[in-house]
Structure formats: C-alpha cells, structure tokens
C-alpha positions as CSV (number, residue, x, y, z in Angstrom):
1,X,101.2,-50.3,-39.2
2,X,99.7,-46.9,-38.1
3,X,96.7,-46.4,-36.2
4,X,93.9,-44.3,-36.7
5,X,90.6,-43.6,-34.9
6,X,87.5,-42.2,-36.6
7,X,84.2,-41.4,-35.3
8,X,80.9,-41.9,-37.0
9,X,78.0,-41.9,-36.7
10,X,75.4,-45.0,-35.7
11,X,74.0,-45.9,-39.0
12,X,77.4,-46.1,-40.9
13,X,78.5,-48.2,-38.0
14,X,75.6,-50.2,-38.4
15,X,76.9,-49.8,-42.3
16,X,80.1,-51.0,-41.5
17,X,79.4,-54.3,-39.3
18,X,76.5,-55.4,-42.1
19,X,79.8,-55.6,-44.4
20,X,81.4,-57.3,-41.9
21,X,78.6,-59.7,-41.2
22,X,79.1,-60.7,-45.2
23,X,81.8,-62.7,-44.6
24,X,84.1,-60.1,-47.2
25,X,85.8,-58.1,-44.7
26,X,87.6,-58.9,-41.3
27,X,86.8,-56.3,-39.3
28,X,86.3,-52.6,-39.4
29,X,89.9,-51.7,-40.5
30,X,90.2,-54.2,-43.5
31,X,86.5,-52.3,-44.4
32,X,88.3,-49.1,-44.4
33,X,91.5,-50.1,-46.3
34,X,89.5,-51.8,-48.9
35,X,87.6,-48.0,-48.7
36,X,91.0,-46.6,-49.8
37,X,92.5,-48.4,-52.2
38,X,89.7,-48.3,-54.2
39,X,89.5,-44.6,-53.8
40,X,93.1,-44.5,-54.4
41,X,92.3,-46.4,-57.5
42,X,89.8,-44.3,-58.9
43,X,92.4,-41.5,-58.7
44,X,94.9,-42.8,-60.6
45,X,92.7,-44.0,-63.0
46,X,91.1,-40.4,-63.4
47,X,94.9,-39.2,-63.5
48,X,95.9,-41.3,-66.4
49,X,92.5,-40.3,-68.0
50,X,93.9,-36.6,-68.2
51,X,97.2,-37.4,-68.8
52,X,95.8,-39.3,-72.0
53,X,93.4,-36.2,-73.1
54,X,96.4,-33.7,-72.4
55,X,98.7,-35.9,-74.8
56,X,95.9,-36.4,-77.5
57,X,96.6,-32.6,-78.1
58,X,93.7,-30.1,-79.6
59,X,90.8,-31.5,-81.3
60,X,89.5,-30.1,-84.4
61,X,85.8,-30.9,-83.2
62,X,83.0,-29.0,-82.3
63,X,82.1,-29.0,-78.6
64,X,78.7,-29.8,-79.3
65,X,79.9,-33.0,-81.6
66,X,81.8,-34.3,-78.6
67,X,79.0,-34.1,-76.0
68,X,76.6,-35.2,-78.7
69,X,78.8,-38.4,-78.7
70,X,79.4,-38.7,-75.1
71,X,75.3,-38.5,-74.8
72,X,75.1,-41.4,-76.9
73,X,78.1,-43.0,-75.3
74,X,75.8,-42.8,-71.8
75,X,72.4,-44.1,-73.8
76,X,74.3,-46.8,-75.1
77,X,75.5,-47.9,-71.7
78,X,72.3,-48.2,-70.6
C-alpha cells in the first residue's frame, strides 16, 4: 500500500479525529479512503447517469416541460 502525506489545516484535523473519536473509522487514513471511494462512487454513478441520457437519444419535449418536472421532482423530495 502506497503512502501519502497531506497537510491541512487545524480545524479539518480537528474534523478528522471527531470522526475518529465515533468509533466509525480507525484512524486518519481509513477516514480518507472511506473519503474516496465514496467520491469515486459518486463518479461512476454520475457516469452511468450520462451514459443513460446519451442512449435515451433526443427528446421531443420542451426544455421548459422538463425543468418544469424536475422542479416538481425537487418539491416532491422535500
């Protein structure tokens, strides 16, 4: 395993050991790697998202339709 060190500043390391302190995390590193697969994660997930719109090919809606709907989509979330 590779090793990497990163500097930040007090309050994220104060950040950083409170995670710790939960009982969730090991140390500092399994923090960060946790960090990274979920930010890996998101990508991917974001990637097959566009892949899916590409592939769904031209819609025959109105742009203001579809954010009308995606509006709602976010009210309805609430």
């Amino acid at each position: 395993m590779a090793t990497m060190n990163v500097s930040v500043p007090d309050p994220m390391k104060d950040w950083v050991q409170g995670q710790i302190e939960t009982g969730k995390y090991s140390n500092a590193s399994d923090y960060v790697r946790n960090l990274i697969r979920r930010d890996q994660e998101k990508i991917e997930v974001l990637r097959k998202t566009l892949l899916e719109g590409v592939r769904s090919g031209v819609s025959r809606r109105k742009v203001e339709d579809i954010m009308n709907d995606v509006k709602k989509r976010c009210v309805d979330d609430e």
